[in-house]
C-alpha positions in Angstrom: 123.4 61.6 38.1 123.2 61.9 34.3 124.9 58.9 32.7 123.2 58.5 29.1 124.5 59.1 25.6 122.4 59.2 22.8 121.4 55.6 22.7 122.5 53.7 19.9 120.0 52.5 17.0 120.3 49.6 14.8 122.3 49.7 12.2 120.9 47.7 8.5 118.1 46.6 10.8 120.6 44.5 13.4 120.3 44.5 16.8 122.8 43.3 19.1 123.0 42.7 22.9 123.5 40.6 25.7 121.6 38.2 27.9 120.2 39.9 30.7 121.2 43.0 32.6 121.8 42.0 36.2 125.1 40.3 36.8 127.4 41.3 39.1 130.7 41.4 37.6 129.4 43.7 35.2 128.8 46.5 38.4 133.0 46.6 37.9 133.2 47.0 34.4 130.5 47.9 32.3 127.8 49.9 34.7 129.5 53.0 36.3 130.8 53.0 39.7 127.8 54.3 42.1 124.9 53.0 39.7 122.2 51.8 41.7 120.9 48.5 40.9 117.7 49.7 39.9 118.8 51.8 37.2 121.3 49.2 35.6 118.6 48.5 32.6 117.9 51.8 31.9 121.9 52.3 31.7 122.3 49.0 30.0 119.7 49.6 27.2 121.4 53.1 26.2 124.8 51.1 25.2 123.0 48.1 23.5 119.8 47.8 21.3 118.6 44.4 22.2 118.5 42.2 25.6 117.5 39.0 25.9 115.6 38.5 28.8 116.9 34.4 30.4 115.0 35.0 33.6 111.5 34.1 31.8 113.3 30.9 31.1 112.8 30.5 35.0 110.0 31.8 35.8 107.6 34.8 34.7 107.0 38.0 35.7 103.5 40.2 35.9 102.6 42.2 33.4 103.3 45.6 35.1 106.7 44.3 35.4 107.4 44.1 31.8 105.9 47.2 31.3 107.8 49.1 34.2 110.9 47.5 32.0 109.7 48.8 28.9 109.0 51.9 30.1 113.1 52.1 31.1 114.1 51.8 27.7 114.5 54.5 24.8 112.6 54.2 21.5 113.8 51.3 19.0 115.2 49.5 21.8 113.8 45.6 22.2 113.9 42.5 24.5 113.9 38.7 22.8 112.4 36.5 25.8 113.1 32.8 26.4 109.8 31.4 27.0 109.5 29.2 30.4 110.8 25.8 30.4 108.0 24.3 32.7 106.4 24.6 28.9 109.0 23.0 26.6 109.6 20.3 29.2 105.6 19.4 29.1 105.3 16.0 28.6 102.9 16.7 26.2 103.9 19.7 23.8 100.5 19.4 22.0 98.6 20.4 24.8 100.6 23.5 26.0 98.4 25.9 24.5 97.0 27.3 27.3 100.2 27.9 29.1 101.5 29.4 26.1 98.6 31.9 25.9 99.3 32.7 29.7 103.1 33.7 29.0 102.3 35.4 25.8 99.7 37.4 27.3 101.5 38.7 29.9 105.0 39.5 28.3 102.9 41.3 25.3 102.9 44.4 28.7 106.7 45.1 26.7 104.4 46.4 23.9 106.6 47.8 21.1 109.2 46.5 23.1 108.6 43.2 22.6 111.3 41.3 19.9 111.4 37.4 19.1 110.5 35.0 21.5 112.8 32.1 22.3 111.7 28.6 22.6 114.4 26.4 23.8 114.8 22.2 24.3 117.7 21.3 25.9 120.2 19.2 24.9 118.9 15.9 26.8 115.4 16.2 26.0 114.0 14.2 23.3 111.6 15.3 20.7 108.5 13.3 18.9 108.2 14.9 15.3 104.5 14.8 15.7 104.1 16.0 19.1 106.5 19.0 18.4 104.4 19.7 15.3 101.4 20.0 17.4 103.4 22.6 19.4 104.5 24.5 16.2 100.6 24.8 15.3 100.2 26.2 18.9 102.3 29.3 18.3 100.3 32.5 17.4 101.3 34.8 14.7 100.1 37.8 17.3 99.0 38.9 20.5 96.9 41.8 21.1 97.6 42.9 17.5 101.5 42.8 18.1 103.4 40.3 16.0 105.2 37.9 16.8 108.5 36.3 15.9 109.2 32.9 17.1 112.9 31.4 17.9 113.3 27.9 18.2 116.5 26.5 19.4 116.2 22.4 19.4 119.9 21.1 21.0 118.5 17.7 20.2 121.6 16.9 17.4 119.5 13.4 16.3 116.2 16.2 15.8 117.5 18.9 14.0 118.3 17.9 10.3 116.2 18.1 6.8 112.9 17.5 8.3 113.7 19.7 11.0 114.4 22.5 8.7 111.3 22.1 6.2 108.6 22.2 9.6 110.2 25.4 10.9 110.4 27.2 7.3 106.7 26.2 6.9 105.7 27.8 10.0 108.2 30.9 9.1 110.0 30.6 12.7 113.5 31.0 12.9 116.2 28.9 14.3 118.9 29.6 16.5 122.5 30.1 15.3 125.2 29.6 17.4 129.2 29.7 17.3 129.4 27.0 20.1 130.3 23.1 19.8 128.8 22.1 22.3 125.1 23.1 20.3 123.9 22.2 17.1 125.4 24.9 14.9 123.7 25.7 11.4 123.2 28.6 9.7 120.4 27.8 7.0 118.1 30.9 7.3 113.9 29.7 7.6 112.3 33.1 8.3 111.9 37.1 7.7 114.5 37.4 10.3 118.3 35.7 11.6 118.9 35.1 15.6 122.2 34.6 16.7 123.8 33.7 19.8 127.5 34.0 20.1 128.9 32.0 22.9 132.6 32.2 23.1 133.4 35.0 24.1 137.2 34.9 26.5 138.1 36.5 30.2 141.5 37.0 28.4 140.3 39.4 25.8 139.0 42.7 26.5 136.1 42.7 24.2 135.1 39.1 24.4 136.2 38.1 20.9 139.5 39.5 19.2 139.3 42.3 16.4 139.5 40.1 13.7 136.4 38.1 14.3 134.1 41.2 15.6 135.3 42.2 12.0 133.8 39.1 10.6 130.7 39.1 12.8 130.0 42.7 11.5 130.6 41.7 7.8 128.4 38.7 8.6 125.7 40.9 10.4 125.3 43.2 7.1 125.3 40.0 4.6 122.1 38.5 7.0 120.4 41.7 6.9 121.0 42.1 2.8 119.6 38.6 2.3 122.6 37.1 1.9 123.8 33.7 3.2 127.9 33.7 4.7 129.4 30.5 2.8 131.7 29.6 5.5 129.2 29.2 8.0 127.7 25.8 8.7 124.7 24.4 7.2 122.0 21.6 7.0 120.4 21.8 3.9 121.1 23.1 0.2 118.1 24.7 -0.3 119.1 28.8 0.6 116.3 31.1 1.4 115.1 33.6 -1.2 117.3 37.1 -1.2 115.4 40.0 0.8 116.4 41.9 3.7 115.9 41.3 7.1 116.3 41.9 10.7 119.1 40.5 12.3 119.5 39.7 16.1 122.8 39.0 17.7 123.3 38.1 21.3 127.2 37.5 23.1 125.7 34.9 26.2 127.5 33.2 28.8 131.0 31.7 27.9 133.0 34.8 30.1 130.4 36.5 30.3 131.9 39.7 32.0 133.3 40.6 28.4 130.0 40.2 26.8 128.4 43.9 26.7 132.2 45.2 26.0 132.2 43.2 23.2 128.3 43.6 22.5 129.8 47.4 22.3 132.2 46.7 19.8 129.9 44.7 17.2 128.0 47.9 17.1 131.3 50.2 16.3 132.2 48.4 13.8 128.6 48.2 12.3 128.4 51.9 12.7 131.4 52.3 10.8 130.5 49.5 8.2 126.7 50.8 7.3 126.4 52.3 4.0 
């Protein structure tokens, strides 16, 4: 069965994609009737140019199994991982450092496949300044000669302000940026790249989100990848990070999630027909 296009490439050095590739809904209207299971990431990762991978969040997988999924995927394509919670949850970030080397070491098997890891604390947990510093200092710049970029996304409202912001830019991490209310939202830009994670996307509307605002989403897109800063986006701080370009990652997860690679599809259209 031949099923692939050419696969699409990222456009003004944004990604965009979904989170994960198995779902089950998505077997009716995104993968093509008859597409085995086994071949849904290899389908799924000639439509998009990014995935997230969520199932780390749960629990990891060997290292032949990241390469086997690298080895799906066309050139240019990449996976952002959420690292495992059993680490974020520690009671004790500041001595995490050798489970951190454990999950680094084995997801560095994606090779050039291997985009920004995630590093998420839910919305209940509670943070110690110093303690989470500790952690910061724990995070490598590489692993086996492949750098790395590091996402955090703190849902701790009382954590995240001012202080929160200076610590991450010092470290050159990113934060997450999300459309949702129900997360901090804040678009203040701390590193070389810009994550974002769209999260209301509707059952109701074929793509997800309606024209108009995949319009804006693609006109925001190419300002984060120009240097530029959206003004009608939320933010923290004042202080706006220096002007260069940069990659940007953009992610539709959950919300109704059977509309998020249809509308994953239709940020990159309109980036296609945006680019300069």
């Amino acid at each position: 069965m031949e099923l692939f296009d050419q696969p699409p490439q990222p456009v003004n050095g944004i990604r965009v994609g979904v989170g994960g590739w198995t779902f089950a809904p998505w077997r009716d209207n995104f993968y093509p009737k008859g597409l085995v299971q086994r071949r849904e990431l290899e389908y799924a990762s000639r439509k998009l140019t990014a995935i997230e991978i969520n199932g780390t969040y749960y629990g990891t997988q060997k290292p032949a199994t990241y390469a086997k999924w690298a080895a799906e995927t066309p050139d240019g394509f990449v996976f952002s991982a959420k690292a495992p919670m059993r680490i974020m949850q520690s009671r004790n970030l500041g001595k995490t450092g050798p489970q951190i080397e454990d999950f680094l070491g084995g997801i560095a098997s994606l090779g050039d496949r291997l985009g920004p890891i995630v590093w998420q604390f839910d919305a209940g947990q509670r943070l110690q300044r110093d303690s989470f510093a500790e952690f910061l200092d724990l995070l490598p710049k590489q692993v086996e000669a492949h750098a790395l970029r590091h996402v955090l996304d703190v849902r701790d409202r009382e954590f995240v302000n001012a202080d929160y912001l200076a610590l991450v830019r010092k470290h050159g991490m990113a934060t997450v940026f999300t459309d949702s209310p129900d997360y901090p939202s804040f678009a203040d830009v701390t590193a070389d790249f810009v994550y974002a994670r769209l999260m209301r996307s509707r059952n109701h509307v074929a793509t997800g989100y309606g024209s108009e605002e995949l319009d804006d989403w693609a006109k925001r897109a190419h300002m984060w990848a120009d240097g530029e800063q959206p003004a009608e986006l939320p933010y923290l701080g004042t202080e706006r990070a220096p002007k260069r370009k940069r990659d940007v990652f953009v992610f539709f997860i959950s919300a109704a999630k059977e509309r998020n690679p249809d509308a994953a599809m239709a940020l990159i259209e309109r980036l296609q027909a945006t680019s300069c």
